[in-house]
C-alpha positions as CSV (number, residue, x, y, z in Angstrom):
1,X,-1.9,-129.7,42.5
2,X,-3.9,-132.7,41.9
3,X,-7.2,-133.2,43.3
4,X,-7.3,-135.6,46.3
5,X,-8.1,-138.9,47.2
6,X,-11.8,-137.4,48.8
7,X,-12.7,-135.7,45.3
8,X,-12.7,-139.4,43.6
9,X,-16.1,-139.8,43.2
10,X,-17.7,-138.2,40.1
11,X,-20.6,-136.0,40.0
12,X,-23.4,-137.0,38.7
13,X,-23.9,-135.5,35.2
14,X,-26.2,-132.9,34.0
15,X,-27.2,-132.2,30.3
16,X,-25.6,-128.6,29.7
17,X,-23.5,-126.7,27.0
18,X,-20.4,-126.6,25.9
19,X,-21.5,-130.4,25.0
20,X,-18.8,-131.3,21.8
21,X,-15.4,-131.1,22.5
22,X,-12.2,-131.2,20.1
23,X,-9.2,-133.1,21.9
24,X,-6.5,-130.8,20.2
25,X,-3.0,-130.5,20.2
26,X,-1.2,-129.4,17.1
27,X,2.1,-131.0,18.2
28,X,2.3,-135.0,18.7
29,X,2.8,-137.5,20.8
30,X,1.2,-135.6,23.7
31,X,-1.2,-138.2,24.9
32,X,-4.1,-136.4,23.1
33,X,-6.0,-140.1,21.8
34,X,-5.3,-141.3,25.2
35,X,-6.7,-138.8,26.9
36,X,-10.1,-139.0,24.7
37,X,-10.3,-142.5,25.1
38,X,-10.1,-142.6,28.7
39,X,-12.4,-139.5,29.1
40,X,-15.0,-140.5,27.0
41,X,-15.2,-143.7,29.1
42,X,-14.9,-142.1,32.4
43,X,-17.7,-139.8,31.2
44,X,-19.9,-142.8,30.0
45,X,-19.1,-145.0,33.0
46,X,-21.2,-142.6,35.3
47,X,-24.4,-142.2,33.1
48,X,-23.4,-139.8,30.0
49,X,-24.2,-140.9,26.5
50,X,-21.0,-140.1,25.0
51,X,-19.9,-139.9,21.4
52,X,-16.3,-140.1,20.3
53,X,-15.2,-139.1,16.8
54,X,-11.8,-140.5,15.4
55,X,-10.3,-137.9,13.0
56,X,-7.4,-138.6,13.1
57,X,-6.2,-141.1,9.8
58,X,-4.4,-143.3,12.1
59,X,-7.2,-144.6,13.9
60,X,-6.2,-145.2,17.2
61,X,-8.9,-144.4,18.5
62,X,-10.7,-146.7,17.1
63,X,-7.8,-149.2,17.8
64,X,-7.7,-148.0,21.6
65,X,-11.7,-149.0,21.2
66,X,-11.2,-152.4,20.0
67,X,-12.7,-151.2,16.6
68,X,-10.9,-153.6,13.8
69,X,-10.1,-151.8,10.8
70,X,-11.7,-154.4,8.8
71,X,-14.8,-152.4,10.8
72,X,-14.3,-148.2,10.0
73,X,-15.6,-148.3,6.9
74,X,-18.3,-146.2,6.7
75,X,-16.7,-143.9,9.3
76,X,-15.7,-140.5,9.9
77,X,-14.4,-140.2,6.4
78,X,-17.6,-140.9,5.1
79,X,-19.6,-138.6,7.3
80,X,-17.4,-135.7,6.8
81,X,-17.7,-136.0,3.1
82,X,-21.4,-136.7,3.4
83,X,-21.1,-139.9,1.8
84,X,-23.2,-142.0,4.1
85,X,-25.6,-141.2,7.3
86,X,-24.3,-141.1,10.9
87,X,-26.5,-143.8,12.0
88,X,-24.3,-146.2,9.8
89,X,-20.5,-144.4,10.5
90,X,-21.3,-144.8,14.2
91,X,-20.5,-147.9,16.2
92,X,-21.4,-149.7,20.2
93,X,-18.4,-150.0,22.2
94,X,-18.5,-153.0,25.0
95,X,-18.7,-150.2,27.0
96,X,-21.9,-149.2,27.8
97,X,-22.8,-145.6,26.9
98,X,-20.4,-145.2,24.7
99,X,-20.0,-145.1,20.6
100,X,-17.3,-144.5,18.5
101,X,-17.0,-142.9,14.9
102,X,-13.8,-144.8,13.8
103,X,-11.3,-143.4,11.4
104,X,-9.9,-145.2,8.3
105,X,-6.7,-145.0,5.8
106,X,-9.3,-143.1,4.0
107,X,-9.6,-139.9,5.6
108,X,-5.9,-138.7,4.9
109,X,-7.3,-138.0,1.0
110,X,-10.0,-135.8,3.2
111,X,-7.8,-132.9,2.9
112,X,-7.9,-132.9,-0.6
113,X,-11.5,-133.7,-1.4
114,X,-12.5,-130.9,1.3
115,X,-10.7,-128.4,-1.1
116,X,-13.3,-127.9,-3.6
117,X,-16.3,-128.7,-1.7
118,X,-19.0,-126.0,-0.5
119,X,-19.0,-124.5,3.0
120,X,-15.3,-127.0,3.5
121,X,-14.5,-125.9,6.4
122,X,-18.0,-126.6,8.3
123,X,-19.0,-129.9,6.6
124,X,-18.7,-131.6,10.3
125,X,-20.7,-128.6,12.1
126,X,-23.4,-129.0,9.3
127,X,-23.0,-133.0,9.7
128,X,-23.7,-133.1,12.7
129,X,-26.6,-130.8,13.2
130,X,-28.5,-131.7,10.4
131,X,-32.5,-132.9,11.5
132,X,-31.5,-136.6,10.2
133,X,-28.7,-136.8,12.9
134,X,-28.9,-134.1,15.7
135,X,-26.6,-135.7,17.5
136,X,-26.6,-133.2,20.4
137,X,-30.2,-134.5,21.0
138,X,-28.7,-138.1,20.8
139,X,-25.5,-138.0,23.0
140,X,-24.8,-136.1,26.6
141,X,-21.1,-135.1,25.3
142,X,-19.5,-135.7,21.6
143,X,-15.9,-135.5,21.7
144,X,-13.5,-135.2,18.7
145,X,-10.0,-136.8,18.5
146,X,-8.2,-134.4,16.1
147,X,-5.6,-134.9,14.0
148,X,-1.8,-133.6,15.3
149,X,-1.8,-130.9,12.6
150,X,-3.9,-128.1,11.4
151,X,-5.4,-128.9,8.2
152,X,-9.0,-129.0,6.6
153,X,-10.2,-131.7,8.7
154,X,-9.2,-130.3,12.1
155,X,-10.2,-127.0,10.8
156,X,-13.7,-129.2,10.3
157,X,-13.4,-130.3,14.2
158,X,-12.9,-126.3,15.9
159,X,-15.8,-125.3,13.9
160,X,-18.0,-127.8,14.9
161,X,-17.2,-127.6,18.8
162,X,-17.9,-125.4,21.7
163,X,-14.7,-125.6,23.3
164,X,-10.9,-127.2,23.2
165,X,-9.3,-129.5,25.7
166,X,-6.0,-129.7,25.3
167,X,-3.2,-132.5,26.5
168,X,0.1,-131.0,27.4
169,X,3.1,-133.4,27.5
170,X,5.1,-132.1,30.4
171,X,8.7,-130.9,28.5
172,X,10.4,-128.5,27.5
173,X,8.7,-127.9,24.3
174,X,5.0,-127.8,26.0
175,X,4.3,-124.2,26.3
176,X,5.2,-123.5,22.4
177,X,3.0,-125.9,21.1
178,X,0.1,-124.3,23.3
179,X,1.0,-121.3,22.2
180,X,0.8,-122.0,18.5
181,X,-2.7,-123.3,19.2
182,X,-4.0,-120.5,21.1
183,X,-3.6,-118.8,18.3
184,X,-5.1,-121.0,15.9
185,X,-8.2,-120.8,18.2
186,X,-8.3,-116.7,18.2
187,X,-8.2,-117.1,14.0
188,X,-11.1,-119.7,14.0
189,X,-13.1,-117.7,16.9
190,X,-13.0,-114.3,14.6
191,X,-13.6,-115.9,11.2
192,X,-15.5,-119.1,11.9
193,X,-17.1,-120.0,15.5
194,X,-17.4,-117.1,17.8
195,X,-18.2,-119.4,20.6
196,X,-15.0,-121.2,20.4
197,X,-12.6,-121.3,23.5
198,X,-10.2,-123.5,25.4
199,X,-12.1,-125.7,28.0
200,X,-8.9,-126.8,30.1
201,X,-5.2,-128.1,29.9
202,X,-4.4,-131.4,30.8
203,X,-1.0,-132.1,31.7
204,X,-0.1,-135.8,30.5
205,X,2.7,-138.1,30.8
206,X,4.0,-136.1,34.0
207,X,6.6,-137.3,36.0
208,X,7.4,-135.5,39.2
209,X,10.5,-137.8,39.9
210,X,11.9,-135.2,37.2
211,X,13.2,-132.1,37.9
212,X,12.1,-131.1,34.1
213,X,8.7,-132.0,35.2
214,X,8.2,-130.5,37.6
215,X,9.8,-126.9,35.8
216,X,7.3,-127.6,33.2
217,X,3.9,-127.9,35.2
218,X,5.0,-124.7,37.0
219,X,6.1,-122.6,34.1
220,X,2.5,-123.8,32.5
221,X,0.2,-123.4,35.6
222,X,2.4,-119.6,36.0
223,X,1.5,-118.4,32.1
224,X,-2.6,-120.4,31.9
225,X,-3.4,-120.5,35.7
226,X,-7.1,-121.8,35.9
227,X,-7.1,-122.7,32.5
228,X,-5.1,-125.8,33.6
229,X,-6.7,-128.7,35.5
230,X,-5.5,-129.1,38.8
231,X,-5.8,-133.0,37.9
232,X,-2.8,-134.6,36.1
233,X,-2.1,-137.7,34.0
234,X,1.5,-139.6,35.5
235,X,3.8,-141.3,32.9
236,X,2.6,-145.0,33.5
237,X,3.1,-148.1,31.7
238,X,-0.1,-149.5,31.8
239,X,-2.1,-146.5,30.3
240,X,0.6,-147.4,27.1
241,X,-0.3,-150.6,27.0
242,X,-4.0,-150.6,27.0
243,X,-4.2,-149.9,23.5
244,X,-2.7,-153.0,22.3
245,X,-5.5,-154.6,24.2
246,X,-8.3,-152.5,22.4
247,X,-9.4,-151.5,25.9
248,X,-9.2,-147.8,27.6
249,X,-7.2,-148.1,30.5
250,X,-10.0,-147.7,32.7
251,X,-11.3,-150.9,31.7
252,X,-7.8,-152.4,31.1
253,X,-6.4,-152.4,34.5
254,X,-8.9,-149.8,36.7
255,X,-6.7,-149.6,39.7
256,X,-3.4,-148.5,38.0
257,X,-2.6,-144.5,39.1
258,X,-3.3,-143.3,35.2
259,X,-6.6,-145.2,35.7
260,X,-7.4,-143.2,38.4
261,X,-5.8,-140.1,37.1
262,X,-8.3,-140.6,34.3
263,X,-11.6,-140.7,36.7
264,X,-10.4,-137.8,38.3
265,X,-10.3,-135.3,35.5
266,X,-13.4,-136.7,34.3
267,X,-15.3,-135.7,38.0
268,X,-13.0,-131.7,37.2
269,X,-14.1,-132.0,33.3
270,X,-17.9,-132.2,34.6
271,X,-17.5,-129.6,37.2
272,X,-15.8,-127.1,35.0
273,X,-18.7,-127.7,32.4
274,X,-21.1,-126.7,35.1
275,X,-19.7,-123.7,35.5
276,X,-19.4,-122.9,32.4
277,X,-23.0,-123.7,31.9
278,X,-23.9,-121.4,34.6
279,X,-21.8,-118.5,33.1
280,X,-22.6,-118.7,29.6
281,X,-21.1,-115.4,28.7
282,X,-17.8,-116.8,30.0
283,X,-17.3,-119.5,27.0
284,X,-18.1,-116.4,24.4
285,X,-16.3,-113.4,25.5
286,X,-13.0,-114.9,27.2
287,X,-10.0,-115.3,25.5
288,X,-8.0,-117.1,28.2
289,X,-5.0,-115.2,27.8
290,X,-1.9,-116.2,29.8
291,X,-2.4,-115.3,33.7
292,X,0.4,-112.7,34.2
């Protein structure tokens, strides 16, 4: 059920762990840049110093930030590869509180130069902790728009985070692709980053007018239960044309229902956090099975 109209207004935000986040979906097309875009914003708009990291070779987040690609070099690709600092592969956004790490052309031939590099698979984790950068010192919350597949770069992004959040398209297919990375996450928690663990599930592109829908949200809320946010993201036309503005939809048109949509799982992102914060042992030891 999504929140109501009275739980609008965002908390205010504390600094507390989990802070880096991986937006990850293995499947496509799920809304998983749009949903970093807009929650980095939301999350910046009431006082966070947010970070967002573009792996993904496409770039849109970067486009969806109004970053020209004429502008992403040096960039994520860079940084992963250790090729230049992070105070030159960052950049401002015009909103306030908020700074991107675009993604260029560049970082598909990532998977390939990773190969024979030491300690591959954690060259963002060691990135980004290094005394030159610590950016969890520098930023409130760092989230990481991975790529739809599970390569060396994503591999990059689970190790380097505290936990997943992960956009679920509402269709037939949804629950498989969830599946697959659930078990992608048990692999890197055993061999890689014990404190790894799935944050939430965001159901995007929802549209209760469908019967399908509707089957979909249920069949997911019966097998993840809590694990899924009680907030969801409708199939609207003007969070798909925000990005051809270079504006989040927040800023693009603030009133529209996926603008709105957006604020409110910001306000459930930073409550959940909280609690997880409060429970540390929680984001170590549990697996978040299915609910049976």
């Amino acid at each position: 059920m999504t929140p109501s109209s009275s739980e609008s207004a965002l908390p205010v935000p504390q600094r507390e762990a989990p802070q880096i986040f991986a937006i990850a979906n293995q499947k496509g097309g799920v809304g998983k840049t749009t949903t970093a875009i807009n929650l980095a914003t939301a999350l910046a708009a009431v006082g966070e110093q947010v970070l967002l990291i573009d792996l993904d070779p496409q770039g849109n987040a970067s486009t969806g930030l109004g970053v020209g690609r004429s502008e992403r070099s040096p960039g994520s690709y860079e940084f992963l590869l250790g090729l230049s600092p992070l105070a030159d592969c960052v950049r401002t956004t015009q909103i306030p509180g908020l700074a991107v790490m675009p993604a260029s052309v560049q970082l598909a031939g990532a998977e390939i130069e990773l190969i024979d590099l030491e300690r591959r698979e954690r060259r963002l984790a060691d990135a980004l902790a290094a005394p030159e950068n610590d950016a969890r010192a520098r930023w409130t919350t760092i989230l990481i728009d991975c790529p739809p597949s599970l390569g060396l770069v994503t591999l990059n992004a689970l190790v380097a985070v505290d936990a997943i959040v992960v956009p679920l398209q509402a269709e037939f297919l949804a629950l498989e692709g969830i599946g697959a990375l659930s078990n992608t996450v048990a692999r890197v928690r055993k061999a890689l980053n014990p404190r790894l663990h799935i944050a939430g599930v965001v159901l995007t592109m929802v549209d209760r007018r469908m019967t399908l829908s509707q089957q979909v949200e249920a069949d997911v809320r019966a097998h993840y239960g809590d694990l899924v946010f009680g907030t969801t993201i409708p199939r609207n036309v003007r969070i798909a044309e925000a990005p051809s503005h270079g504006l989040p939809v927040l800023i693009y048109d603030n009133a529209c229902a996926g603008a709105q949509a957006y604020i409110l799982l910001a306000s459930e992102f930073i409550r959940r956090r909280r609690t997880a914060a409060a429970t540390p042992s929680s984001s170590e030891s549990v697996t978040h099975e299915p609910a049976s």
